[in-house]
GUKOLSE-178843 format. One record per residue (C-alpha): residue in one letter; x, y negated, z negated. Coordinates in steps of 0.5 Angstrom, whole numbers, plus 500, padded with zeros to 3 digits. Layout:
BEGIN
r, u, v, w
A, X, Y, Z;
...
END
This chain:
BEGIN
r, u, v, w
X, 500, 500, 500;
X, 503, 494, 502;
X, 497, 488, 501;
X, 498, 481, 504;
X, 496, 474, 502;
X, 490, 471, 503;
X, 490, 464, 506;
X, 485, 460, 511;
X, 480, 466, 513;
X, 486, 471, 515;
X, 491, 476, 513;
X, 498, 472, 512;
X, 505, 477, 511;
X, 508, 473, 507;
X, 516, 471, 506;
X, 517, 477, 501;
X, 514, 482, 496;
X, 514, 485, 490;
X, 514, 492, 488;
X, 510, 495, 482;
X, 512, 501, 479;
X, 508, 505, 474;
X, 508, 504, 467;
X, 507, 512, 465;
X, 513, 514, 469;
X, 517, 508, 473;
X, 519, 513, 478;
X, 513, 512, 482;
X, 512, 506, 486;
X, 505, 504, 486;
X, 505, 499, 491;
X, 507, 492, 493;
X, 505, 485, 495;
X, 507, 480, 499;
X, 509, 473, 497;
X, 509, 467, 499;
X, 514, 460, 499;
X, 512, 453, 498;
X, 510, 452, 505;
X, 506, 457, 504;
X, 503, 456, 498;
X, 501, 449, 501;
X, 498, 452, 507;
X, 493, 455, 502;
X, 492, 449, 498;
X, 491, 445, 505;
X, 486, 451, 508;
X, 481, 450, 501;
X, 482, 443, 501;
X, 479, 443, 508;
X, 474, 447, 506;
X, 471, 444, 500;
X, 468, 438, 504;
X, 463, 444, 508;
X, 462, 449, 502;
X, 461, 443, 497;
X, 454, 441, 501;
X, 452, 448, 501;
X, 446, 448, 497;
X, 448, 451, 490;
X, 443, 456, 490;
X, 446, 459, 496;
X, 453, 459, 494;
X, 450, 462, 488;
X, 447, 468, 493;
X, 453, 468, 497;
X, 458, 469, 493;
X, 454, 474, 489;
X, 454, 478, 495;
X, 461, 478, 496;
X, 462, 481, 489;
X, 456, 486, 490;
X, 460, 488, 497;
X, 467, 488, 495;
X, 465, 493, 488;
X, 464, 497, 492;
X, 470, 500, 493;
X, 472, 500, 485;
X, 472, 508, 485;
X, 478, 507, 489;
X, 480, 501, 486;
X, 480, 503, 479;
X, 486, 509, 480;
X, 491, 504, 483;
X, 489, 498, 477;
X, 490, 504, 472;
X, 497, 507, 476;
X, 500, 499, 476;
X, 497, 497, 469;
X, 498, 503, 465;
X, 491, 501, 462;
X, 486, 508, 461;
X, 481, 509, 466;
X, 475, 508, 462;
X, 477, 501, 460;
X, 479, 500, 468;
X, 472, 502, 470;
X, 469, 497, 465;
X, 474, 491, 468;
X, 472, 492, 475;
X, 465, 492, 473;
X, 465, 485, 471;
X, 466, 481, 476;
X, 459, 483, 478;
X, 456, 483, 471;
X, 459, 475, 471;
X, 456, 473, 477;
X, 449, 475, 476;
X, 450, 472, 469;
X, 453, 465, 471;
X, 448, 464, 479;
X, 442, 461, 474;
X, 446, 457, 469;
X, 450, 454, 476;
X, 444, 453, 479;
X, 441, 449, 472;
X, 449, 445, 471;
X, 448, 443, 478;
X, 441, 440, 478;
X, 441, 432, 478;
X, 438, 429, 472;
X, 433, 424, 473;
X, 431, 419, 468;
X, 426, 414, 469;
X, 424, 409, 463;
X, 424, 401, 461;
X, 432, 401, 462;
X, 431, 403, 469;
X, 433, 409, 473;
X, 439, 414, 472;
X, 441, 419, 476;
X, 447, 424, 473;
X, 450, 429, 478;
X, 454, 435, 477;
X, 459, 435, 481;
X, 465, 440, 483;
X, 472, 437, 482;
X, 474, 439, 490;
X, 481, 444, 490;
X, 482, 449, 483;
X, 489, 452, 483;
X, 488, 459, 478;
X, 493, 463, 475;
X, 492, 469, 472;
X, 495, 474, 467;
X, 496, 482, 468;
X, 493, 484, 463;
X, 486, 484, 465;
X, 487, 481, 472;
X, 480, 482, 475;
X, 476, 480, 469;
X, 481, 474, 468;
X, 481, 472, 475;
X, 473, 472, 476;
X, 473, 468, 470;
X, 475, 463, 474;
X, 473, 465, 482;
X, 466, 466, 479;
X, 463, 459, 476;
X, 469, 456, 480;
X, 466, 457, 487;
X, 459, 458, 484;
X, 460, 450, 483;
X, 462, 448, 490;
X, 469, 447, 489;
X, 474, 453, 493;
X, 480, 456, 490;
X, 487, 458, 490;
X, 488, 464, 486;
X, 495, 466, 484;
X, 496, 473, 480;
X, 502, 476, 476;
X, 508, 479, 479;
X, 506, 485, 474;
X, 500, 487, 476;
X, 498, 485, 483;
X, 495, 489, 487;
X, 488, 491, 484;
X, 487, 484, 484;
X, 489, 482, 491;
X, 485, 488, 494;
X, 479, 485, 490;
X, 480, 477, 491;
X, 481, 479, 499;
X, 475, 482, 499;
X, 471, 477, 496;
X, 475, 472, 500;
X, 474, 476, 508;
X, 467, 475, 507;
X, 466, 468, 505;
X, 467, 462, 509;
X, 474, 461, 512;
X, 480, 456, 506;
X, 474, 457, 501;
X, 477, 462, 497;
X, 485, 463, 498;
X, 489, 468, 495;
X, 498, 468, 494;
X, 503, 471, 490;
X, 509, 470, 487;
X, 514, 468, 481;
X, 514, 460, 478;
X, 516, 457, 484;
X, 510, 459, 487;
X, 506, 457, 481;
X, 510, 451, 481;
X, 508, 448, 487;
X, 501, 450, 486;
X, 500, 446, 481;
X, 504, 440, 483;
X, 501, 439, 490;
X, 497, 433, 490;
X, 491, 435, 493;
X, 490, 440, 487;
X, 483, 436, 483;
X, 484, 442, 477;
X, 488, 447, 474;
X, 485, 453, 470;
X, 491, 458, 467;
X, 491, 463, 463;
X, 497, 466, 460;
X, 503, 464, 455;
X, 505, 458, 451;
X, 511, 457, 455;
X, 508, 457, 462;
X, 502, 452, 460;
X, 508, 447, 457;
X, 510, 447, 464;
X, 504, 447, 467;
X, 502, 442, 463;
X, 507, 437, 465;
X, 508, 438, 472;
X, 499, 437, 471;
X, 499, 430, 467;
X, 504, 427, 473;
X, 498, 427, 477;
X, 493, 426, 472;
X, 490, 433, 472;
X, 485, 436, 468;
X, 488, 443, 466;
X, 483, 449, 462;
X, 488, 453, 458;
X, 487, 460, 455;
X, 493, 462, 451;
X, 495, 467, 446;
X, 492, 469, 439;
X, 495, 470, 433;
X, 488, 473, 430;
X, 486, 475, 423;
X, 482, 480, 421;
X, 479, 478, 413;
X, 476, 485, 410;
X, 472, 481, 405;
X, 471, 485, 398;
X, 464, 488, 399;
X, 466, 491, 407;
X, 464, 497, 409;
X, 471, 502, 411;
X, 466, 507, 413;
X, 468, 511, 420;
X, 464, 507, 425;
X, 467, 500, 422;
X, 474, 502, 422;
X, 474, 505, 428;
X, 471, 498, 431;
X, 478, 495, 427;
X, 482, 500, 430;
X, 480, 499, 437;
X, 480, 492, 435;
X, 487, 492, 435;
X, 489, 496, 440;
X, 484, 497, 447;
X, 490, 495, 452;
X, 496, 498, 447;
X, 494, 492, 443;
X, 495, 487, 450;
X, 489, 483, 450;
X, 490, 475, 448;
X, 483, 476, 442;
X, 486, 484, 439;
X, 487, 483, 431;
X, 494, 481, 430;
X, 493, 480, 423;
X, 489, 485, 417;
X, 487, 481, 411;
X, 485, 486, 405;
X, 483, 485, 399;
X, 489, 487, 394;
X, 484, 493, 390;
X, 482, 495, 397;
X, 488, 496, 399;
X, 490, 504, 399;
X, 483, 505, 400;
X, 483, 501, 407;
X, 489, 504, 409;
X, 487, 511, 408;
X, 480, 510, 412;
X, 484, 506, 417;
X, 488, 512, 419;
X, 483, 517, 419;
X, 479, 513, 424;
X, 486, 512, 427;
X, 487, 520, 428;
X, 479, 520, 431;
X, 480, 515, 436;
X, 487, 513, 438;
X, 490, 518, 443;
X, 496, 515, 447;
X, 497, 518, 454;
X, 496, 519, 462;
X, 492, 514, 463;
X, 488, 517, 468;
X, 487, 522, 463;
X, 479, 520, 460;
X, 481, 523, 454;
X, 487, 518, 453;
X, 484, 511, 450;
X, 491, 508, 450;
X, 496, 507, 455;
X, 504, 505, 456;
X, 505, 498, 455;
X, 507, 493, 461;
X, 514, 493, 462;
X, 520, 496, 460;
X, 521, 489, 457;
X, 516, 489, 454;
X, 516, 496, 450;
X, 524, 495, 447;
X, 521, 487, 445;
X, 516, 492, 440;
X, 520, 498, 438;
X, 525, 492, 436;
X, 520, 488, 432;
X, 518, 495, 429;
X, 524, 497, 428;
X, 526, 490, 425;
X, 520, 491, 420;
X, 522, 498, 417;
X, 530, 495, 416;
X, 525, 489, 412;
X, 523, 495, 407;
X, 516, 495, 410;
X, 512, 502, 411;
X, 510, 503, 417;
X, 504, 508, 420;
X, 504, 512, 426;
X, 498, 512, 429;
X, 493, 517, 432;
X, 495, 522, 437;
X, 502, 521, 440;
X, 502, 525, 448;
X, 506, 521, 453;
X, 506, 524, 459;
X, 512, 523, 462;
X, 519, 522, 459;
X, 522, 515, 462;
X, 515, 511, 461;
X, 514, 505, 457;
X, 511, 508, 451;
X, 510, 505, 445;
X, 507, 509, 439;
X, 501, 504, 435;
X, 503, 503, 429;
X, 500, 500, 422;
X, 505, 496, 418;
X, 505, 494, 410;
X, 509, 490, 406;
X, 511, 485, 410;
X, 510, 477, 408;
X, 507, 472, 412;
X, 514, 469, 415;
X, 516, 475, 417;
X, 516, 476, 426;
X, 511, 481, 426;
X, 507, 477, 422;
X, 508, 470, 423;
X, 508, 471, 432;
X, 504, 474, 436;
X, 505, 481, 438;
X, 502, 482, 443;
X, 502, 489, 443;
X, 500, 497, 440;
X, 503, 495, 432;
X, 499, 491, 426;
X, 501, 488, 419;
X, 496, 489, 414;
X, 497, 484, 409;
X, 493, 484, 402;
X, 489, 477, 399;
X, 486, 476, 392;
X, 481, 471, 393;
X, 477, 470, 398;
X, 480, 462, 399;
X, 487, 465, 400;
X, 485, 469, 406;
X, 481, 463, 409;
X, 488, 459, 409;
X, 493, 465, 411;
X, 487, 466, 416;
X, 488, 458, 418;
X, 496, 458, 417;
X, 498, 459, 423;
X, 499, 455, 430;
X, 495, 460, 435;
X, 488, 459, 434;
X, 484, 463, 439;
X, 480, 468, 435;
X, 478, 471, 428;
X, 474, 477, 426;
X, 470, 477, 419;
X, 467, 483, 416;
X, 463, 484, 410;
X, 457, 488, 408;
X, 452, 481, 407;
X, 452, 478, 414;
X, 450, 471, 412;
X, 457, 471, 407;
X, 462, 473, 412;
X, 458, 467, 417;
X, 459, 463, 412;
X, 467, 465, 412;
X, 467, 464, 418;
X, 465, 457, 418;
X, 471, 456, 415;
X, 476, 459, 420;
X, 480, 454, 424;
X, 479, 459, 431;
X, 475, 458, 437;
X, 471, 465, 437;
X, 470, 468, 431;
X, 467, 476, 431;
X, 463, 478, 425;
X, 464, 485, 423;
X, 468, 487, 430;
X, 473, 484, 433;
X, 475, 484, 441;
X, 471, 486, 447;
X, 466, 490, 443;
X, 463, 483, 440;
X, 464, 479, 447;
X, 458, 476, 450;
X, 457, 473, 457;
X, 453, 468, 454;
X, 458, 466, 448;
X, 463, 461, 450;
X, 471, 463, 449;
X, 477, 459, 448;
X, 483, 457, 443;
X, 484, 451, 439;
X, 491, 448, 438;
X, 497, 453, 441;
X, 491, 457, 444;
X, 490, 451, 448;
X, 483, 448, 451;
X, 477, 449, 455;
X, 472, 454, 454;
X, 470, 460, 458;
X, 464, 465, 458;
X, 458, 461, 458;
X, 454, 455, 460;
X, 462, 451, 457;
X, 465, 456, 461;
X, 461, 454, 468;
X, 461, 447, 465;
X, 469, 447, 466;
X, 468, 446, 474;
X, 463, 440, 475;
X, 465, 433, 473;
X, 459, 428, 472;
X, 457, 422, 476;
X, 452, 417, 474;
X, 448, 412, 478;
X, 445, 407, 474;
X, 439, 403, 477;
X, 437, 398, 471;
X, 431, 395, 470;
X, 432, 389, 468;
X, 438, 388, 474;
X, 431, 390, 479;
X, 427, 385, 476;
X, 431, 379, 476;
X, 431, 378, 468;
X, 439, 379, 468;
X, 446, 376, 468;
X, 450, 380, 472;
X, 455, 379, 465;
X, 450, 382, 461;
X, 452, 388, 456;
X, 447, 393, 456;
X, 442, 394, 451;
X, 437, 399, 448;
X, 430, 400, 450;
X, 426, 396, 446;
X, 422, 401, 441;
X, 414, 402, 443;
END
């Protein structure tokens, strides 16, 4: 499989490729993509940015229709599609299988609230007539992460193009091809330059970002990178949506449940994706009398749902990790963890199924201290510390103690306190008695604060981030004559 760039309606061979391998066993190669240059990145750029005009006067309800079907007719092929994301990814194919079907679930949620954020709004009354407009900002560049890259980049593709703006998309060198596959798809069956496709390393990403015909910029990813992206963005004065990493608490209050069901909740909390996922726990908080007690449970439903191997097995729930580089980063932090004194667990069934593949055995680590790198940053990965409180306001602030404000989970019997807890929580998503995808909703907006970043997705917040209003303002008093032309407004005289 070799897969093109996307630009302009047509297939484009590229100046280069990236080849992926598998990460159960690196010896396969997957695939490759080709890549793309600067000058290449600005075709794609000048093909969206000639189309916008054309598919922004497209009505909103048949953009809507349009796009829908695009998705409805590329998913088609996800039974094809969901070996190649699972070989290039490592992730299991029951989470694959439920990532290529979100798109399709996204666009059926997102069409009316796009068709309802892009109605005018019509106020008639003493003051005058006000019309407020939603328009779209024109060209979106979209960078998107490997860890989810189907979900990620509908995320985006998906409200972006229901609002009338077209897109350049641009995926991570570490899983391409799924996602290319995909986006190609979708993009053959819409009109030419509306949705582009291109590939490559940070100068493919720098030049998307700082060519001057790009209105906005929605990323995903790292800290770092978003640095970058947010300098090379406030040049032109660019508005950018900003997904970055978690370093998310759980807090077990003191009255929570550690039967089965709840602890295997945490347990996939933890590690769905071998712990890859910017919303996974990264941090436990368990009462200091519960401690032995939670632990023990922890690791029963550990033993019962945690089996890492072949990803295309169904029976494995827990793949390798992305890259080499990434798995010696994790037994390194492990290992450095067990040299601090702290005791480490090791997880649920443990069966790779290769010898040379980037396996990381998940792991539940006690006895460290807040300061310590498996605690203080986040893991990004299959391990996670479990720390113990004494009261309820010190896992509040331990909570909010750190910089990475994307998500947070509470847990207790009595819902309204764990929702009261929750108010407390510096975090821009908080999950009550779950944590990661099982309690995720179409409906509820996501984001992070702080170095978690800003915008939101999902949700009406998540469509609203790619229309920009425009008042138009008649005043009555304009209308009528009974007005200087320096007057300042007034409200409307009651009754």
């Amino acid at each position: 499989m070799n897969l093109p760039l996307w630009i302009n309606g047509q297939p484009v061979r590229g100046t280069g490729e990236i080849a992926r391998e598998n990460p159960a066993d690196p010896s396969e190669q997957v695939g490759t993509v080709r890549t793309a240059d600067a000058a290449l990145t600005g075709e794609a750029v000048g093909a969206a940015a000639a189309a916008f005009a054309g598919w922004a006067r497209v009505p909103v309800a048949e953009r809507v229709a349009r796009v829908t079907e695009a998705i409805v007719e590329t998913s088609t092929a996800n039974g094809e599609r969901g070996p190649l994301l699972s070989r290039e990814l490592g992730k299991v194919i029951g989470d694959v299988q439920g990532e290529l079907g979100f798109a399709l679930a996204l666009a059926r949620y997102d069409g009316p609230v796009a068709e309802r954020l892009c109605a005018d709004r019509v106020l008639h009354d003493d003051e005058g007539t006000l019309i407020t407009t939603a328009d779209p900002y024109g060209v979106i560049a979209a960078i998107t992460p490997w860890n989810a890259p189907v979900i990620l980049a509908a995320l985006k593709v998906v409200p972006g193009l229901m609002t009338g703006n077209t897109m350049v998309v641009k995926g991570s060198p570490l899983a391409p091809l799924a996602v290319t596959d995909f986006l190609s798809q979708v993009a053959r069956r819409l009109p030419d330059g509306v949705l582009n496709v291109v590939n490559g390393g940070a100068d493919v990403g720098q030049a998307l970002v700082g060519d001057p015909r790009v209105a906005k910029v929605s990323f995903t990813g790292g800290l770092a990178t978003a640095r970058h992206i947010a300098a090379t963005a406030a040049e032109h004065v660019r508005p950018t949506v900003m997904e970055l990493g978690g370093n998310d608490a759980a807090i077990f209050l003191p009255d929570a449940d550690l039967d089965v069901a709840t602890l295997q909740r945490a347990v996939f909390g933890s590690f769905l994706t071998s712990g890859q996922v910017c919303m996974a726990i990264k941090r436990l908080l368990v009462p200091a009398a519960r401690r032995d007690e939670f632990v023990e449970a922890y690791l029963e439903a550990a033993r019962r749902v945690l089996r890492v191997g072949d990803p295309l097995d169904p029976r494995s729930t827990m793949g390798p990790v992305i890259s080499r580089e990434h798995q010696q980063r994790l037994t390194g932090l492990v290992q450095s963890a067990r040299d601090a004194g702290a005791t480490v667990h090791e997880l649920g069934v443990y069966e790779p199924s290769s010898d040379d593949g980037y396996w990381v055995r998940p792991t539940l680590v006690l006895g460290l201290d807040d300061r310590h790198p498996l605690v203080a940053d986040e893991q990004f990965g299959p391990t996670v510390p479990l720390l113990t409180y004494d009261s309820v306001d010190e896992a509040v602030a331990r909570a909010n103690g750190v910089d990475q404000a994307l998500a947070s989970s509470v847990w207790s019997a009595d819902e309204q306190r764990a929702v009261a807890v929750a108010r407390r929580l510096d975090a821009g998503f908080t999950f009550i008695n779950c944590h990661n995808r099982a309690g995720t909703s179409l409906r509820a907006s996501f984001g992070g604060r702080r170095h978690s970043g800003h915008g939101r997705e999902f949700g009406e917040a998540g469509v609203a981030e790619y229309v920009q209003s425009h008042s138009i303002n008649s005043p009555a008093a304009i209308r009528e004559n009974r007005a200087l032309g320096n007057a300042y407004p007034v409200p409307a005289a009651a009754g």
